[in-house]
C-alpha positions in Angstrom: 61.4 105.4 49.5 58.4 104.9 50.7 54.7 106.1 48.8 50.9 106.8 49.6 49.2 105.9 46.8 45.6 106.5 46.1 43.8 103.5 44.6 40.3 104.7 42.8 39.4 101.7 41.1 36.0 102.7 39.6 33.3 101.1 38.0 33.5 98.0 34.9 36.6 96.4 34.3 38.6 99.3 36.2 39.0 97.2 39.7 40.4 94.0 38.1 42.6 95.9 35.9 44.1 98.3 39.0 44.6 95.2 40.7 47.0 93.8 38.3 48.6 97.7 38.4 49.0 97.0 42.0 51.0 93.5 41.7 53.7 95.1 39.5 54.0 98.3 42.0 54.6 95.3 44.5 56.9 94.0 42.5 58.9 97.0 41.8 59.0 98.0 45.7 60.2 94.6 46.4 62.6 94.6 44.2 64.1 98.2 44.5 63.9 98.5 48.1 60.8 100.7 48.3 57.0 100.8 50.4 53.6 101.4 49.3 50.9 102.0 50.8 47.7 101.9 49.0 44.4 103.7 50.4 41.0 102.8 48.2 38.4 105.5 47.5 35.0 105.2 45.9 34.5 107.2 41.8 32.3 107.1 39.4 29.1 105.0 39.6 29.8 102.5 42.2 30.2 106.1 44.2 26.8 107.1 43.2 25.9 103.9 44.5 27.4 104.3 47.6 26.8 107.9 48.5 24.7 110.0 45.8 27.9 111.6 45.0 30.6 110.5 42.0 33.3 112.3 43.5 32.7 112.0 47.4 34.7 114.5 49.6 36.4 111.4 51.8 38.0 110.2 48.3 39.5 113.9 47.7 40.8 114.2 51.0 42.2 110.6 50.2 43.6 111.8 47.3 44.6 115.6 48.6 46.8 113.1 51.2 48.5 110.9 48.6 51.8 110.8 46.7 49.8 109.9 44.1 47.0 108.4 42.3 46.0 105.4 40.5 42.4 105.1 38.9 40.7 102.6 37.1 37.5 103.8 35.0 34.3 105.2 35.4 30.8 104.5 33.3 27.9 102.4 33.9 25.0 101.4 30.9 22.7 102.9 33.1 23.5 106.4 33.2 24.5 106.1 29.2 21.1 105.0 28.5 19.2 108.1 30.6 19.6 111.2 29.4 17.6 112.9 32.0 20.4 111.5 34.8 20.7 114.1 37.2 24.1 113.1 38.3 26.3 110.8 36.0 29.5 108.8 36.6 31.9 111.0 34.5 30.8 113.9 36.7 33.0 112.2 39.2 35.8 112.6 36.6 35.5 116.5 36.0 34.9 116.8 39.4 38.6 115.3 40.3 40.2 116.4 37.6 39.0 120.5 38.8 39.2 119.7 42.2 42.7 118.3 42.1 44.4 121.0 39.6 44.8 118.4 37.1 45.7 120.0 34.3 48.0 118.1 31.8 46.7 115.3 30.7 49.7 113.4 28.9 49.3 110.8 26.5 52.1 108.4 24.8 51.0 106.7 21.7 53.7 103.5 21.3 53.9 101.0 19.2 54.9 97.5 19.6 56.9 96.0 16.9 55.6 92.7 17.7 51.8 93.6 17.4 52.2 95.8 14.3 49.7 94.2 12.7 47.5 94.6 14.9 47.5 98.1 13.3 44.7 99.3 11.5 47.2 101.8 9.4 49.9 100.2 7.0 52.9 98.7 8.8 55.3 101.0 6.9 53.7 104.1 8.3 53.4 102.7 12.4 56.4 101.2 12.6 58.6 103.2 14.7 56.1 106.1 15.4 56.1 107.4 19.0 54.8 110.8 20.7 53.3 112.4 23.3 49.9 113.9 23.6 49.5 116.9 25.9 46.2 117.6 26.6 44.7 120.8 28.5 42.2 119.2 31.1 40.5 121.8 33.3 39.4 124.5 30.6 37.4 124.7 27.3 33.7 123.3 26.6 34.2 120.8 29.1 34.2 123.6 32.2 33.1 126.8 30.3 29.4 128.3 31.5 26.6 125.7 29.4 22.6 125.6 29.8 19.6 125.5 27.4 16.9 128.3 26.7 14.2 128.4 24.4 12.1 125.8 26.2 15.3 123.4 26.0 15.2 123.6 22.1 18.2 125.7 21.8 21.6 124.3 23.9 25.2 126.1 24.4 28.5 125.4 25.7 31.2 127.9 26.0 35.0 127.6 25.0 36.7 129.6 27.0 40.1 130.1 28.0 43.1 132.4 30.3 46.0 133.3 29.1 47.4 131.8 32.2 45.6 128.6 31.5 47.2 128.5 28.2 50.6 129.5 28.8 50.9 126.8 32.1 50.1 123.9 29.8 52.4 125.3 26.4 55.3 126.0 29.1 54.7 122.0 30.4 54.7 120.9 26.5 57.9 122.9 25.4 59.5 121.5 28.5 58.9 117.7 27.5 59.6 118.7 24.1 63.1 119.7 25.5 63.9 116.3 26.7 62.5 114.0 23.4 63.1 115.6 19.9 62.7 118.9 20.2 59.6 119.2 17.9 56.5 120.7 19.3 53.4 120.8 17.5 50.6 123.4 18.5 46.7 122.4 17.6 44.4 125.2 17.4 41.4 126.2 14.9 42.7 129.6 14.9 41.4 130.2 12.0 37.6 130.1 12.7 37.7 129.6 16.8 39.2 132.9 18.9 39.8 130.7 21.8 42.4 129.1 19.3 43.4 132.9 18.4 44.5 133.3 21.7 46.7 130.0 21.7 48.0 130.7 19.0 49.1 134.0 20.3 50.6 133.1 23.5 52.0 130.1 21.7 54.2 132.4 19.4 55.0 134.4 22.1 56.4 131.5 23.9 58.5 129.9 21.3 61.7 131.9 21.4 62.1 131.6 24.8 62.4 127.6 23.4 65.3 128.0 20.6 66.2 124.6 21.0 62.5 123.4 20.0 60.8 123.4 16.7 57.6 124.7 16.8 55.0 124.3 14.5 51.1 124.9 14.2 48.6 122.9 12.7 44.9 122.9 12.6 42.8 120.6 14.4 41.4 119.2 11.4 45.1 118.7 9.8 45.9 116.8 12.7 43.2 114.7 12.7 44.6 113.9 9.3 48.0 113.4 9.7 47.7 111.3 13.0 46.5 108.8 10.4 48.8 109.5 7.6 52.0 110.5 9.3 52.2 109.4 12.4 55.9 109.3 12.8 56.2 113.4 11.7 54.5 114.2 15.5 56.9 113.8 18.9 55.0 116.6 21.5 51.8 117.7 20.3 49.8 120.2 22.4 45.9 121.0 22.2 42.7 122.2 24.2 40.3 119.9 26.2 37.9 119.1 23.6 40.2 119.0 20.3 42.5 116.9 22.8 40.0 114.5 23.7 39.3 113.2 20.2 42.8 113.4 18.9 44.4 111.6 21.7 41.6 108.5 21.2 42.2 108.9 17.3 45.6 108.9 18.1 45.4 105.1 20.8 43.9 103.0 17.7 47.5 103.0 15.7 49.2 101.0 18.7 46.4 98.5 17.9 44.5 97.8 21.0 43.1 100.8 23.3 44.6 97.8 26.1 48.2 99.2 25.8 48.3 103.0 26.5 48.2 104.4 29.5 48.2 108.4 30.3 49.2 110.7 33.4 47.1 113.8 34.7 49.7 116.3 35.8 48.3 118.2 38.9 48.6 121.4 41.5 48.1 119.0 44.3 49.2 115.3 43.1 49.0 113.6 39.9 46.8 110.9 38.7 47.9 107.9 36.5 45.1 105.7 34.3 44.8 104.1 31.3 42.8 105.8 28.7 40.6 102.8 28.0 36.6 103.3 29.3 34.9 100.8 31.9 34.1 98.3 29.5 30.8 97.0 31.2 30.8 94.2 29.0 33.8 92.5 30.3 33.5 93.3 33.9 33.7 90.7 36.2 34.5 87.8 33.2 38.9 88.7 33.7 39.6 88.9 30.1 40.5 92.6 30.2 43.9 93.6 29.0 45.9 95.1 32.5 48.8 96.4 30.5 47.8 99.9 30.1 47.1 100.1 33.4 50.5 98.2 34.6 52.1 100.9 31.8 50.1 103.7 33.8 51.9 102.7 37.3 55.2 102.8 35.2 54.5 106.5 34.4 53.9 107.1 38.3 56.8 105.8 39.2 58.7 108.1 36.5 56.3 110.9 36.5 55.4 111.4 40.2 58.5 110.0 41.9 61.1 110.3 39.5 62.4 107.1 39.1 63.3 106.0 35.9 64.8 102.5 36.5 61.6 101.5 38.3 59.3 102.7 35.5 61.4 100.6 32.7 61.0 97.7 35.0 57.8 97.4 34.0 58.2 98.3 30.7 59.9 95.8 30.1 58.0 92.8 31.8 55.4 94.5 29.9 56.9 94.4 26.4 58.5 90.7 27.3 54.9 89.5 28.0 53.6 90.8 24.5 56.6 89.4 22.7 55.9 85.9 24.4 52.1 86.0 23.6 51.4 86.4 27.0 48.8 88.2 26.8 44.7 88.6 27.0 42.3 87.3 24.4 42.5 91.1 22.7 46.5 90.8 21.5 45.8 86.6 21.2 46.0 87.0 17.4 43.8 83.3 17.8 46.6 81.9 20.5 46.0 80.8 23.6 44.5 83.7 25.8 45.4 84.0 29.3 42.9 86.3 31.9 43.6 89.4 33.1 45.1 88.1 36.8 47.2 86.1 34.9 48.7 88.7 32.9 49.1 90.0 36.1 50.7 87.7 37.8 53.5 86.9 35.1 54.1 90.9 34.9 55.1 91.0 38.3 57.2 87.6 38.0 59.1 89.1 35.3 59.8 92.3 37.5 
C-alpha cells in the first residue's frame, strides 16, 4: 500500500519526537512491503512565526490531501506568559481540530508491567488496567459562543451541544465498546448541567440498540474518583470536550509517564494521530524526550486509519521490548543508563 501522510511537527519537543515516529513508519513500510510519503506543514507557534497564522490554509490543504496525519505539539512560554496574546498557538489546534471534522478524540490508558512502579497509584490497583477514552472534540465550552461584558469584569463560555453531535460520538463509543469488553461507561453531570441532560438522554435512547454492551452512567465527578481508585472497572468511557479533557490527563498519570500514551483524532475528512503529552519547552532541542507515545501514535495510524493490525503491533512491540530492556529515555531510566530521544528511535525501528 502505499500512504500520504501529513507530518505537523509543531513547536518544543514535538519535531524530535515525530521524527523518531517517522523511523518506525519506515521501518514498518520496509518491512511489510508498503510506501510513505510524508509532506511537512507549519502548527502552532513556529506557524505564528512563520505566517501570523497557527493553522495556515497551505497546512489544511496539506492535510485535506493526506491519508492521514501525524502531529507533534504545540505551546510556546511566550504566549503562556501573555494574556493579552491576540492569537495563541493552541488556536492552531481548535482550528484543525474544527476545520478537519475531528471529532473523536480516542485515548488508551496502558500500562506496562515492567514500569509499574513507575505508578503513582498502588501496584495492585494498575496492574492489568486498560481502556479507552472517547472524547467529544469539536463541541462544548471549547467552541460554544464566549466574550466578556461589564467592562471585562464579568466572563462567559457556553456549553452547548446537538443531538446529532451527541449521538455521532455515543454511536463511535458503543461501536468500540463492541469489539473490547462490551462495557460502556457514559460521563455526564446530568444532574446539575442540561447539556449533560441531553446526553444522558440520547445516551439511553441509544443503548438498546447495543444489547450486547453494558452501559452505565456516572458522573463526572465519580469518574474523576474512580479513575484513581478503580481503574481496572472502566474499558470504553465516553464524555464531552471539557469533562474529557481533564479525565483523559487524569487518566495518562496511572501508566506512569505522560511519554507512553498516544491518542487518535477521528475525523470527517482524515484522522490525526499525536501523543497527548504538551511541547515541553524545556526539553526542546536537549533530545532527552521520550518518542514512545509518539512511535505508539503512528501504531494507531496504521490500525486506525489504514486498518492494519499486524503493522500496528509491530511497533508495539519494539516499543514494549525497548521498555523491558531499559532502553529507554532518562524519564522511564529508574537511575539506569539513559539513552536520547534519537536513540530510542533508532533501536525502535531496529527492532521492527
Amino acid at each position: 500500500m502505499k500512504f500520504n501522510i501529513a507530518l505537523l511537527p509543531g513547536d518544543g519537543i514535538g519535531p524530535e519526537v515525530v521524527d523518531q515516529a517517522v523511523k518506525a513508519v519506515n521501518a514498518v513500510c520496509k518491512k511489510f512491503g508498503h510506501e510513505a510519503t510524508f509532506t511537512k506543514g507549519l502548527v502552532g507557534a513556529c506557524a505564528i512565526d512563520a505566517t501570523g497564522d497557527p493553522f495556515p490554509e497551505d497546512t489544511f490543504q496539506i492535510c485535506l490531501k493526506s491519508d492521514a496525519v501525524l502531529f507533534g505539539a504545540v505551546g510556546d512560554p511566550r504566549f503562556d506568559n501573555n494574556p493579552t496574546a491576540k492569537v495563541r498557538p493552541e488556536n492552531g489546534l481548535l482550528a484543525m481540530r474544527k476545520k478537519l471534522g475531528l471529532y473523536a478524540n480516542l485515548r488508551p490508558m496502558e500500562t506496562y508491567k515492567s514500569l509499574i512502579d513507575k505508578s503513582p497509584l498502588k501496584p495492585e490497583l494498575v496492574d492489568g488496567a486498560e481502556f479507552l477514552c472517547v472524547r467529544e472534540l469539536t463541541g462544548g465550552m471549547y467552541f460554544g459562543e464566549k466574550g466578556r461584558r461589564d467592562n471585562g469584569n464579568t466572563a462567559y463560555d457556553t456549553n452547548i451541544y446537538s443531538r446529532e453531535e451527541v449521538e455521532r460520538i455515543l454511536k463511535l463509543a458503543f461501536e468500540y465498546a463492541q469489539r473490547r469488553r462490551k462495557h460502556l461507561t457514559v460521563v455526564d453531570k446530568a444532574n446539575v448541567l442540561e447539556s449533560s441532560r441531553l446526553w444522558r438522554e440520547v445516551a439511553q435512547e441509544m443503548a438498546p440498540k447495543y444489547p450486547d454492551v453494558t452501559t452505565d452512567y456516572m458522573f463526572v465527578d465519580n469518574a474523576a474518583m474512580k479513575i484513581v481508585t478503580m481503574p481496572k472497572f472502566f474499558d470504553v468511557l465516553v464524555t464531552e470536550n471539557t469533562f474529557g479533557d481533564i479525565l483523559t490527563d487524569e487518566a495518562s498519570v496511572i501508566a506512569g509517564s505522560m511519554g507512553l500514551l498516544a491518542s487518535a483524532s477521528i475525523g470527517l475528512h482524515t484522522s490525526l494521530f499525536e501523543p497527548i503529552h504538551g511541547s515541553y519547552p524545556q526539553a526542546a532541542g536537549k533530545n532527552i524526550a521520550n518518542p514512545l507515545a509518539t512511535i505508539l501514535s503512528a501504531a494507531m495510524m496504521f490500525e486506525y486509519a489504514f486498518g492494519l493490525m499486524e503493522e500496528g503491533k509491530a511497533i508495539r512491540q519494539a516499543v514494549t521490548a525497548s521498555i523491558e530492556e531499559g532502553f529507554v529515555t532518562e524519564d522511564l531510566a529508574n537511575g539506569a543508563a539513559a539513552h536520547s530521544t534519537s536513540e530510542v528511535g533508532d533501536w525502535v525501528a531496529a527492532h521492527i
